[in-house]
C-alpha positions as CSV (number, residue, x, y, z in Angstrom):
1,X,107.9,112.9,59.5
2,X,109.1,110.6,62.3
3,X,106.2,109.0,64.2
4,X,105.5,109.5,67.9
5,X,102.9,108.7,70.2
6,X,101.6,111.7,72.2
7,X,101.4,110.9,76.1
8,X,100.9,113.7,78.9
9,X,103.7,112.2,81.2
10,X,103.8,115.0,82.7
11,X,100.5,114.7,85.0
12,X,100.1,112.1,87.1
13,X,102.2,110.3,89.1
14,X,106.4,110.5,87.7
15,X,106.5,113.5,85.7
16,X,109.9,113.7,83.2
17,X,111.8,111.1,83.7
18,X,110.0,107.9,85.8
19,X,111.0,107.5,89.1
20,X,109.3,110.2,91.2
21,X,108.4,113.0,89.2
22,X,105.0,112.2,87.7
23,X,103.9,108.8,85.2
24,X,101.8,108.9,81.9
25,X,98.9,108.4,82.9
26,X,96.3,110.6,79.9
27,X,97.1,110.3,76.0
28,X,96.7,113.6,74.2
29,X,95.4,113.0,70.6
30,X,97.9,115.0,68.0
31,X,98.1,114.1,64.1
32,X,101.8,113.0,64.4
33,X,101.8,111.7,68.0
34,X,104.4,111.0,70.6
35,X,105.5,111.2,74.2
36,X,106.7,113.0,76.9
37,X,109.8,113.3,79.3
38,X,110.1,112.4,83.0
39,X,112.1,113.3,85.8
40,X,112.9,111.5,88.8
41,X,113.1,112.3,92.2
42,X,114.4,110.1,95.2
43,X,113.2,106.6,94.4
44,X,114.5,103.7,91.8
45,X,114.7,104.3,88.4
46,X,113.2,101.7,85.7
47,X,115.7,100.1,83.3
48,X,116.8,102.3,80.7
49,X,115.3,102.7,76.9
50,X,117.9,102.1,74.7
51,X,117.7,104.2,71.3
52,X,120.6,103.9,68.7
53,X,120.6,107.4,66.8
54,X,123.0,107.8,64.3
55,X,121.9,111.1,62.7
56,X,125.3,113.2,63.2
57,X,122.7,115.9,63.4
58,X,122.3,114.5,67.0
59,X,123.2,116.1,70.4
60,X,125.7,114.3,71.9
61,X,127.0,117.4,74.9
62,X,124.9,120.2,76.1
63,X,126.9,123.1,78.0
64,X,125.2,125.1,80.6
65,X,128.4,128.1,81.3
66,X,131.5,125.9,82.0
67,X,129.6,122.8,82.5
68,X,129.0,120.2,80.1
69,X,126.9,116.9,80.3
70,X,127.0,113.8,77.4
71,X,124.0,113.9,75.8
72,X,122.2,110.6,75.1
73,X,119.3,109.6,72.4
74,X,116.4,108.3,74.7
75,X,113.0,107.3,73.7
76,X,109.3,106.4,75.6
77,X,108.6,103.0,77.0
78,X,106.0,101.0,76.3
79,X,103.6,103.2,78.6
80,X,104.9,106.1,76.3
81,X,106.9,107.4,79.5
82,X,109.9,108.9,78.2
83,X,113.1,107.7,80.3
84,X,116.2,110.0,80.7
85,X,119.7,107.8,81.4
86,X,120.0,106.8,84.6
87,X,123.4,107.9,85.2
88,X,122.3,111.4,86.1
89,X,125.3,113.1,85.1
90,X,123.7,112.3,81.9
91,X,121.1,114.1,80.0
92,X,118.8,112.4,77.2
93,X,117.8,114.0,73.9
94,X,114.1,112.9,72.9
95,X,115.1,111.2,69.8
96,X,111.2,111.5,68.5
97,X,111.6,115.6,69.1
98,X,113.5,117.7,66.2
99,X,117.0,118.2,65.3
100,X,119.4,120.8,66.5
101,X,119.7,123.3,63.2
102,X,116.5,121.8,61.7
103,X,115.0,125.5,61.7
104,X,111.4,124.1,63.2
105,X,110.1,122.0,65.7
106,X,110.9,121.2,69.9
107,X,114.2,120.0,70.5
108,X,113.5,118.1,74.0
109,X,116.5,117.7,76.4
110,X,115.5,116.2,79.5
111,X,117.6,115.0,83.1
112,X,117.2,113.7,86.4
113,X,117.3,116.3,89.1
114,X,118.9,113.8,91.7
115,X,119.0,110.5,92.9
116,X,119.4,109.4,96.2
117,X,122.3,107.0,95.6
118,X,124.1,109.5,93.1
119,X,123.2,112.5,94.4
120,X,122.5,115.8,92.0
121,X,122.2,115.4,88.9
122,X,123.0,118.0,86.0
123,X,119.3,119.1,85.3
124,X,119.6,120.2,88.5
125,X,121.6,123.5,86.2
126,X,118.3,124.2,84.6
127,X,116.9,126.1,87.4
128,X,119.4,127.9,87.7
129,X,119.1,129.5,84.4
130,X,117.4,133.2,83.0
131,X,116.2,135.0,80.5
132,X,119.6,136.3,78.5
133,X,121.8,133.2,79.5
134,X,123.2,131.0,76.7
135,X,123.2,126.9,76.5
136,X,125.3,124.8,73.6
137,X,124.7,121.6,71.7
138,X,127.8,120.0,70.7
139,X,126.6,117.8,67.8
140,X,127.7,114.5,66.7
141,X,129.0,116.1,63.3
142,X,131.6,117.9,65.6
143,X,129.8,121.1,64.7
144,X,127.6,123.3,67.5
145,X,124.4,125.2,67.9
146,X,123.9,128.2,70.6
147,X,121.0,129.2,72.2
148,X,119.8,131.8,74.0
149,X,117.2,131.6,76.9
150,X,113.9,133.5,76.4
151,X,111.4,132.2,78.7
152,X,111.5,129.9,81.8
153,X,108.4,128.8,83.9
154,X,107.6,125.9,86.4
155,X,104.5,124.2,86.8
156,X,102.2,122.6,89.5
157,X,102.0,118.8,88.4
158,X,98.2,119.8,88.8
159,X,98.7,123.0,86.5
160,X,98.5,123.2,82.4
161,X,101.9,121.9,80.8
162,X,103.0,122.7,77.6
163,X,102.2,120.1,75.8
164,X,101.9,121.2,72.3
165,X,105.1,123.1,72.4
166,X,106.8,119.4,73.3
167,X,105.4,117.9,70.9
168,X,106.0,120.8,68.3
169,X,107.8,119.6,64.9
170,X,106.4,122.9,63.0
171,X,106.9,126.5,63.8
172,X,110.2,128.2,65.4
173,X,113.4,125.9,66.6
174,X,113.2,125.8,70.0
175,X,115.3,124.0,72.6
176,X,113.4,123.1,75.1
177,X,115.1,121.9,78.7
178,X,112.8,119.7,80.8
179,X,113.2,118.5,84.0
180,X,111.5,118.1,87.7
181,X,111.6,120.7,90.4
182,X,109.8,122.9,93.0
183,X,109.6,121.3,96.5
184,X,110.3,117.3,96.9
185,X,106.8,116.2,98.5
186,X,107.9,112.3,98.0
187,X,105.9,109.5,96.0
188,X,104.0,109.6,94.5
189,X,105.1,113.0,92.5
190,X,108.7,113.2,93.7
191,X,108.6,116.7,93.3
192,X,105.8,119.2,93.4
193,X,106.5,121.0,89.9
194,X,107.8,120.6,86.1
195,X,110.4,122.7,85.2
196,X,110.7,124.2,81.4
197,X,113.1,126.5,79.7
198,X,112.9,127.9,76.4
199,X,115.7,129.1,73.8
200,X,115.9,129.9,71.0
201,X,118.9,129.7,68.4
202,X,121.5,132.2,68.0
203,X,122.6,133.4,64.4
């Protein structure tokens, strides 16, 4: 089992991806601990993580309808904040989370919503998705996994996240999408909610 190191990064001050959606600021005690993602908002973004993955098991696209994104390997920072790419027509895969076709576990794919210099970002999609819509993993062995969308909710930064269903490597594969959203309130939150969707594989 890969090691991680739990942190709730979603409540406090950068959220998913640093930058203005909510920092790491509380540790949550797990037996195979790890991080969270964050998501930026209108503000810099902190130099990037870099992860070298070479599992071909690995996401490397994810396709919301027509729409595709390259799909990087990131990991948490030294504050176990977990950083998406900066370029944010890029989304990262949490590289700590499970594996596309693993049959169990949290597979964590997280974005930036926007940026004030490069304007929306692709995240910016996952709002847009509902229950019945599908999203693909194109997968660095050239083969692909579908999913279909079962559940979507967003989330005060002051309300309960679902932390244990990030940090899941047991139970049900589940992709999970992560990013910020709700209203932009500037620092220190960015914006006022997390955004999660749920989906599940399709057979």
């Amino acid at each position: 089992m890969r090691s991680r190191t739990v942190i709730a990064a979603l409540a406090g001050v950068a959220l998913l991806l640093a930058g203005g959606c909510a920092e790491a600021t509380e540790s949550v005690a797990d037996s195979a601990p790890r991080s969270t993602p964050q998501e930026p908002g209108k503000h810099d973004m902190p130099p990037p993580v870099v992860v070298i993955a070479d599992d071909p098991a690995a996401p490397i696209t994810l396709t919301i309808g027509d729409t595709s994104a390259p799909t990087d390997p990131v990991a948490t920072d030294a504050a176990g904040v977990l950083l998406p790419p900066q370029d944010v027509s890029r989304l990262g895969w949490w590289a700590d989370s499970s594996l596309p076709g693993s049959g169990a576990g949290s597979i964590v794919v997280t974005g930036h919503i926007d940026d004030i210099a490069q304007g929306d970002g692709f995240a910016a999609r996952f709002a847009g998705l509902s229950e019945g819509d599908e999203v693909a993993l194109e997968l660095g062995d050239g083969s692909s996994r579908r999913y279909r969308v079962d559940r979507v909710m967003s989330v005060g930064k002051d309300g309960e996240l679902p932390l244990g269903e990030l940090n899941r490597l047991d139970g049900p594969e589940t992709l999970m999408l992560v990013t910020c959203g709700g209203e932009f309130v500037g620092p220190p939150l960015g914006y006022a909610n997390n955004d999660f969707v749920f989906a599940t594989p399709l057979t």
